[in-house]
LOPAVEX-593754 format. One line per 2 residues: number of its first residue (from 1); their letters; for each residue y negated, z negated, x of C-alpha. Coordinates in nm, 4 decimals, padded with zeros to 6 digits. Example, Ala and Ser with C-alpha at 12.3 -4.5 7.8 and 13.67 -1.06 7.14 Angstrom:
// LOPAVEX-593754
1	as	00.4500 -00.7800 01.2300; 00.1060 -00.7140 01.3670;
END
This chain:
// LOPAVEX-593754
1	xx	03.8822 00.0452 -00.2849; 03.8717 -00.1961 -00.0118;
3	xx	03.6197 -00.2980 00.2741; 03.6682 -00.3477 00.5965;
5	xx	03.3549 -00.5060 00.7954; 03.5640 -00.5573 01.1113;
7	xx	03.5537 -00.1438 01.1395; 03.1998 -00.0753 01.1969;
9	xx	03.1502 00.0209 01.5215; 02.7410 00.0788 01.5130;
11	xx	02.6268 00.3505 01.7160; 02.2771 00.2877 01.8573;
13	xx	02.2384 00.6155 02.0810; 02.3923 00.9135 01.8331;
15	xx	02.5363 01.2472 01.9403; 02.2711 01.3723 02.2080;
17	xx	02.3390 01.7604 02.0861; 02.2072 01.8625 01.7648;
19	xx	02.5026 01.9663 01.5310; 02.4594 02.1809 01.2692;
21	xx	02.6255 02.0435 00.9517; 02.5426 02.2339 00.6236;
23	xx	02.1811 02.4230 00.4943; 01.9316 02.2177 00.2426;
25	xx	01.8179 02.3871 -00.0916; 01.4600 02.3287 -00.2176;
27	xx	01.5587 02.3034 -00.5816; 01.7243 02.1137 -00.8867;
29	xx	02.0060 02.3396 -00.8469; 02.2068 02.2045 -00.5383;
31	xx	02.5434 02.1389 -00.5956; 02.5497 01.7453 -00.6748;
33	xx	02.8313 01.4818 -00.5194; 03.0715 01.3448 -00.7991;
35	xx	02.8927 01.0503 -00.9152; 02.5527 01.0507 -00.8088;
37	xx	02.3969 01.0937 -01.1229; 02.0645 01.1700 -01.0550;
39	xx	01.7973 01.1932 -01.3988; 01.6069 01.4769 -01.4901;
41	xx	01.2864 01.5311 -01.2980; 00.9714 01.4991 -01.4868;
43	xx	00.7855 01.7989 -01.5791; 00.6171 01.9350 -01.3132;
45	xx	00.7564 01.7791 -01.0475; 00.9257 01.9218 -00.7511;
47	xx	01.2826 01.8172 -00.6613; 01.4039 01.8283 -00.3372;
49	xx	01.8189 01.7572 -00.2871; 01.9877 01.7917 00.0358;
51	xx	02.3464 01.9183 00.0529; 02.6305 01.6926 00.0266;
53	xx	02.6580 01.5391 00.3703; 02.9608 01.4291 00.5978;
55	xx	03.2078 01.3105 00.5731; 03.1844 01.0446 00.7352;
57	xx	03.4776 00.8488 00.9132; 03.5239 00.4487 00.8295;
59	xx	03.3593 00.2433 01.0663; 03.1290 00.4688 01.1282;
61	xx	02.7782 00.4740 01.1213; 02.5311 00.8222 01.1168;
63	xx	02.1718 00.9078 01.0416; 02.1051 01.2945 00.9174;
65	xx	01.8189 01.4722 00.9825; 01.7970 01.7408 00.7506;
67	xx	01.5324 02.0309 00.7949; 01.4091 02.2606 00.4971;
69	xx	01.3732 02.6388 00.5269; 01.0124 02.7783 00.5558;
71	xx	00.6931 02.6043 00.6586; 00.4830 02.4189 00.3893;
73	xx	00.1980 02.7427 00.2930; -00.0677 02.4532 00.2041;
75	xx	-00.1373 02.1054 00.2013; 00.0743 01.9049 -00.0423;
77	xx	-00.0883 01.5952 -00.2128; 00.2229 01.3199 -00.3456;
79	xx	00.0383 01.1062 -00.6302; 00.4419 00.9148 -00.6868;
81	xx	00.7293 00.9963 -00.6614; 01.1186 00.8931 -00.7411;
83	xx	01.3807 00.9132 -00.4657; 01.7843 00.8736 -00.5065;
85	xx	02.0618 00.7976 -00.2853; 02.4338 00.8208 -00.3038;
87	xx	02.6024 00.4286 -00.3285; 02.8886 00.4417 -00.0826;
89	xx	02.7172 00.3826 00.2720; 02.3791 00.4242 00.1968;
91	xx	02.0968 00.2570 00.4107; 01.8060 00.4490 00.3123;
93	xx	01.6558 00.8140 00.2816; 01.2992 00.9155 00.4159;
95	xx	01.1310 01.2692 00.2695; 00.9269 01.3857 00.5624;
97	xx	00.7058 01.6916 00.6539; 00.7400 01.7277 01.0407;
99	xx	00.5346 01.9059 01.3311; 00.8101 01.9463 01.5297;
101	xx	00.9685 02.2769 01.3098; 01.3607 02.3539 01.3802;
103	xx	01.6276 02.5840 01.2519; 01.6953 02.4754 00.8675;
105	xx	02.0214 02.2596 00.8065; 02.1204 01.8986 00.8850;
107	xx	02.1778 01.7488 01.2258; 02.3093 01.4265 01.3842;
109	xx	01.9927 01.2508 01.4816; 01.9338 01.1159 01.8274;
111	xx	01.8638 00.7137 01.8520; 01.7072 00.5574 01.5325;
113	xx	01.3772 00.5573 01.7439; 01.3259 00.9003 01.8361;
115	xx	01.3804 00.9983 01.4783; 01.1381 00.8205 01.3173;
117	xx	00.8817 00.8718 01.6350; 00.8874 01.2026 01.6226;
119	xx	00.5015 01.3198 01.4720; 00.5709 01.2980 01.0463;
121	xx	00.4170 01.2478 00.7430; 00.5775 01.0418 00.5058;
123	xx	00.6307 01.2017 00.1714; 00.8911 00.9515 -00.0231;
125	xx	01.1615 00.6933 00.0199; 01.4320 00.5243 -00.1115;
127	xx	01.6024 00.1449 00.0605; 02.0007 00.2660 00.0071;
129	xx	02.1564 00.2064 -00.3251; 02.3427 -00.0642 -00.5281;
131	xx	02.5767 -00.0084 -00.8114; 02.4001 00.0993 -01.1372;
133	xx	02.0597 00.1612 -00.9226; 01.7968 00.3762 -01.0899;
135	xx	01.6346 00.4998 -00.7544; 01.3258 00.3953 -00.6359;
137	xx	01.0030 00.4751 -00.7916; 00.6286 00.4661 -00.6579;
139	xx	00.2993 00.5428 -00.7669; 00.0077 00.5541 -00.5384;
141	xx	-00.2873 00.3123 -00.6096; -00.5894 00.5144 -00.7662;
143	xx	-00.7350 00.7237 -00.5035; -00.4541 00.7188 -00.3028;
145	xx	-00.2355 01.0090 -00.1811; 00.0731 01.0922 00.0733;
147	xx	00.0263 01.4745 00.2121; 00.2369 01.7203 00.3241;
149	xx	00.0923 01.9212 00.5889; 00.0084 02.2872 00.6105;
151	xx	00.2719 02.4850 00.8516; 00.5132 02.2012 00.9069;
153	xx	00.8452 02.1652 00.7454; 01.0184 01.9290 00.4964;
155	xx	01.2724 01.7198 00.7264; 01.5029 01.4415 00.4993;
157	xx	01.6356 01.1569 00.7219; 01.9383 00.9597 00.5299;
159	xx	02.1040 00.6768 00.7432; 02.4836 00.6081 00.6303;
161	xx	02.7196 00.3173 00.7355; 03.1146 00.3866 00.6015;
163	xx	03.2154 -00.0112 00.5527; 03.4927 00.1245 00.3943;
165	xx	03.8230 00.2277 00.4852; 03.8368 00.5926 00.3755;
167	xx	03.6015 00.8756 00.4681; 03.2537 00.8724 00.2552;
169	xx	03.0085 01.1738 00.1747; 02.6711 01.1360 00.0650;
171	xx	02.3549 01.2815 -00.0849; 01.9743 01.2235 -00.1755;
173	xx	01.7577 01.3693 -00.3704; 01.3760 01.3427 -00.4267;
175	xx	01.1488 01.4314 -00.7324; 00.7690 01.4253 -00.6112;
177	xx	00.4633 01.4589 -00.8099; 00.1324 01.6768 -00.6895;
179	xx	-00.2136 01.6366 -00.7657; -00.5418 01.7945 -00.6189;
181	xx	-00.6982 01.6196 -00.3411; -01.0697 01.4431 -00.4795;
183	xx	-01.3492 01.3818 -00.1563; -01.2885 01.0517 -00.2366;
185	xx	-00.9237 00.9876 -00.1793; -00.7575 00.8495 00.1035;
187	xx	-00.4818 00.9604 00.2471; -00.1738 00.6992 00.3328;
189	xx	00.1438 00.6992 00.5045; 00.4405 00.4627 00.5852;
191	xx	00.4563 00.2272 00.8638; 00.7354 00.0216 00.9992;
193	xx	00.7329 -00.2105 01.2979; 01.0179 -00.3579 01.4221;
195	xx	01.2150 -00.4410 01.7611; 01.5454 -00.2826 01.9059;
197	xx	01.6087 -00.5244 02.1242; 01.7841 -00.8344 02.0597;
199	xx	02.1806 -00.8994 02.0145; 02.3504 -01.2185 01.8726;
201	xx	02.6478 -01.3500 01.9688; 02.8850 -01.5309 01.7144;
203	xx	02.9179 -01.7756 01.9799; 02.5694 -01.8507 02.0273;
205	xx	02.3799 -02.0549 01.8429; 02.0652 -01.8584 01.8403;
207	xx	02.0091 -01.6792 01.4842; 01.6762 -01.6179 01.5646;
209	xx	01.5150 -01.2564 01.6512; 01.1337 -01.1798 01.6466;
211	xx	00.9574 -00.8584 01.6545; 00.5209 -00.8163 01.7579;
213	xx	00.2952 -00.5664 01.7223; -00.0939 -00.5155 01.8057;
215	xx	-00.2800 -00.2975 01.6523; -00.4241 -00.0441 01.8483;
217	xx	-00.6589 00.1235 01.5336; -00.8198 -00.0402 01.2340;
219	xx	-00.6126 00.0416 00.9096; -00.5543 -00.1161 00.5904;
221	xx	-00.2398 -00.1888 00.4834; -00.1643 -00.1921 00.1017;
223	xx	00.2009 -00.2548 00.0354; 00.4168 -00.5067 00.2533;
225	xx	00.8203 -00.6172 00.2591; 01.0616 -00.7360 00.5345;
227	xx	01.2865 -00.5293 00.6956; 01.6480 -00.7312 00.7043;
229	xx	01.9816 -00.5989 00.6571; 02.3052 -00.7672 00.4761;
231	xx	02.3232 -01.0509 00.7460; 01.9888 -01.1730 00.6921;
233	xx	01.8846 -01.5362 00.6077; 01.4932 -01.6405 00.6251;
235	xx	01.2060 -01.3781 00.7020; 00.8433 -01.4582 00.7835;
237	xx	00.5653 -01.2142 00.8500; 00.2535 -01.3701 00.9911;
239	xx	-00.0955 -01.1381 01.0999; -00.2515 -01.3389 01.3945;
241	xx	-00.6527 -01.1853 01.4358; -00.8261 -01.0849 01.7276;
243	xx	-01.0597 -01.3734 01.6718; -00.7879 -01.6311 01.6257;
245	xx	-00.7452 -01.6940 01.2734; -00.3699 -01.6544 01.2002;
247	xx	-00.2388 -01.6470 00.8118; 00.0576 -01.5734 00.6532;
249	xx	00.1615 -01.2421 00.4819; 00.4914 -01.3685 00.3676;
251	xx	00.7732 -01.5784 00.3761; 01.1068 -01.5752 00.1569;
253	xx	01.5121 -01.6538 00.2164; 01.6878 -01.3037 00.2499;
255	xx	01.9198 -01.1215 -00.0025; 02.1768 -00.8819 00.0901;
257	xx	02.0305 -00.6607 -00.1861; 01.6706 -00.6681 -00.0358;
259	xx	01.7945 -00.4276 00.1969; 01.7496 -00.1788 -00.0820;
261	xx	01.4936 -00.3124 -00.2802; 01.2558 -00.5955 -00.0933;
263	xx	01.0442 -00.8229 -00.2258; 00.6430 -00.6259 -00.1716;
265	xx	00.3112 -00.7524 -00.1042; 00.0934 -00.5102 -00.3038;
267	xx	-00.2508 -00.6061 -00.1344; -00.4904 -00.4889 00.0732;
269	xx	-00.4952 -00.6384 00.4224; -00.7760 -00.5061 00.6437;
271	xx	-00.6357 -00.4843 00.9698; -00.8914 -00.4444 01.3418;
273	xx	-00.7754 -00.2858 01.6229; -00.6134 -00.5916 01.8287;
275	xx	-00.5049 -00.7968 01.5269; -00.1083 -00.8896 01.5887;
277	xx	00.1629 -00.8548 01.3096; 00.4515 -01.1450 01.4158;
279	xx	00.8050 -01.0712 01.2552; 01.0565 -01.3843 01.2822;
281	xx	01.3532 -01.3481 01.1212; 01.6898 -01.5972 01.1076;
283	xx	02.0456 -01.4793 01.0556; 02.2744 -01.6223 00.8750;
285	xx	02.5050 -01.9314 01.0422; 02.8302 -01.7866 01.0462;
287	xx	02.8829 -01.4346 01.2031; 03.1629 -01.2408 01.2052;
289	xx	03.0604 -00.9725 01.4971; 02.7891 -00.9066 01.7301;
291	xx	02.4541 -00.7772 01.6115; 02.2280 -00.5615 01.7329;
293	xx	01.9671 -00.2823 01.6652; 02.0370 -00.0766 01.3759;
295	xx	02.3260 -00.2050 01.2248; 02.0823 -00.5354 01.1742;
297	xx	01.7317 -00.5041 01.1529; 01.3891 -00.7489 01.1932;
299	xx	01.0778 -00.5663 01.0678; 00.8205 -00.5186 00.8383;
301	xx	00.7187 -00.1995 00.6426; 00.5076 -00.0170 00.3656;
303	xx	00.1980 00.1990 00.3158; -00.1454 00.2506 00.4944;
305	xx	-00.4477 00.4045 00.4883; -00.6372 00.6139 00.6522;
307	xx	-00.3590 00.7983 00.8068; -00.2852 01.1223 00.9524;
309	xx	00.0824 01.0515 01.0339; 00.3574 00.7566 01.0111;
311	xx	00.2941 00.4227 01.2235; 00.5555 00.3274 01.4098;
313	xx	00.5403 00.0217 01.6336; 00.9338 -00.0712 01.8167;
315	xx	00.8927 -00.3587 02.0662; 00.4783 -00.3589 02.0595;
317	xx	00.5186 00.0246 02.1518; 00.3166 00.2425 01.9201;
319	x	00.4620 00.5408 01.8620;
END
């Protein structure tokens, strides 16, 4: 089966009219794509699967919002959870519950920014997939917990982009574990801050983009990776303070595969309201086509706390 890179035609701004493509099931009993093996989920757990999805046409590139029947009759707590993704195309799959409630099935998404602005709560994730790739698997820190809110509605985004040179379906699947809310916990959610607007030019010999964000709320951040995609060099992440001490969060050359499955930070970083997160990130020398926002990426992402919904930060906007 054969690639062909010169195809991709990425579609910032997607179909502005919802389309209804197929209905989601809340159970382990969906009808699976050929191939995506997906393990057992543990006992107890609850396994969400959307239907298979597309297909989609080479070149192309799509992002999915699919919407669950019924709203959520309490508060869901996640203590970890294990998320899965179909190989061919796959960029990465988001388990959400959403304020925003509409008729169950799966839609084309509008722009990559008004999906993930609308009001969530991050439930579970997985980066895309590789070839033999397990999934991805989390488990909270001690007194840590995602939540599902009360009323709202499970919504699964998947992001796809057909390299190849035949039509591609896909499908993802999540297994989430519950556990009662203790006084003490703290509830977390998923934040990613990034910038959609830069573009290189083969020609040019700037491989440089760099994405900012204040703070506009203390939080405490307690799992950090770069953002990059498969042209990706060199990515630094650096926290300047509202007093004006600056430090480094991290700094490491770029892997195709990272995409998937980053290198993390797993400490907490206090963060004040007016403290500045500074994303540089260098391409690699040679490129073969023009890059821009989302086909290539410059961000930073992972967990926080205390939350009450997603953080999302595009161009120093907060969401």
């Amino acid at each position: 089966m054969g690639t062909s890179l010169a195809l991709l035609r990425p579609k910032h701004i997607l179909a502005a009219v919802p389309l209804l493509l197929a209905t989601p099931i809340l159970a382990s009993g969906q009808e699976r794509l050929p191939g995506f093996n997906v393990p057992a989920p543990q006992p107890g757990a609850m396994e969400i699967v959307t239907p298979i999805l597309g297909e989609i046409k080479p070149g192309e590139e799509v992002m999915y919002c699919t919407y669950l029947d019924g709203d959520l009759p309490n508060d869901i707590y996640v203590a970890s959870y294990r998320a899965f993704q179909s190989r061919e195309g796959a960029h990465h799959a988001i388990l959400y519950s959403v304020k925003n409630r509409r008729e169950p099935g799966t839609y084309v998404c509008g722009s990559a920014e008004e999906s993930m602005a609308e009001e969530t709560t991050f439930l579970a994730a997985t980066g895309g997939a590789t070839e033999n790739d397990p999934g991805t698997s989390v488990s909270l820190p001690e007194g840590v917990l995602f939540r599902a809110v009360k009323g709202r509605q499970f919504m699964i985004q998947t992001h796809w982009v057909n390299y190849f040179d035949k039509p591609i379906q896909g499908q993802a699947a999540f297994q989430i574990m519950q556990r009662e809310k203790q006084p003490t916990d703290k509830l977390a959610d998923n934040y990613f801050l990034s910038t959609a607007q830069f573009r290189l030019d083969p020609n040019d010999s700037n491989r440089t983009v760099q994405a900012r964000c204040t703070m506009r709320e203390d939080a405490t951040f307690f799992l950090t990776s770069g953002h990059m995609h498969e042209y990706g060099k060199h990515i630094k992440v650096t926290l300047n303070r509202s007093t004006g001490e600056s430090m480094k969060i991290l700094e490491h050359s770029w892997n195709k595969h990272f995409t998937a499955v980053p290198p993390s930070i797993k400490q907490e970083i206090e963060l004040k309201k007016g403290d500045e997160f500074i994303v540089d990130c260098t391409y690699k020398d040679k490129l073969d086509k023009v890059l821009t926002f989302p086909a290539e990426m410059c961000g930073v992402t992972g967990f926080y706390y205390p939350a009450q919904k997603s953080m999302i930060c595009f161009d120093n906007v907060m969401q």
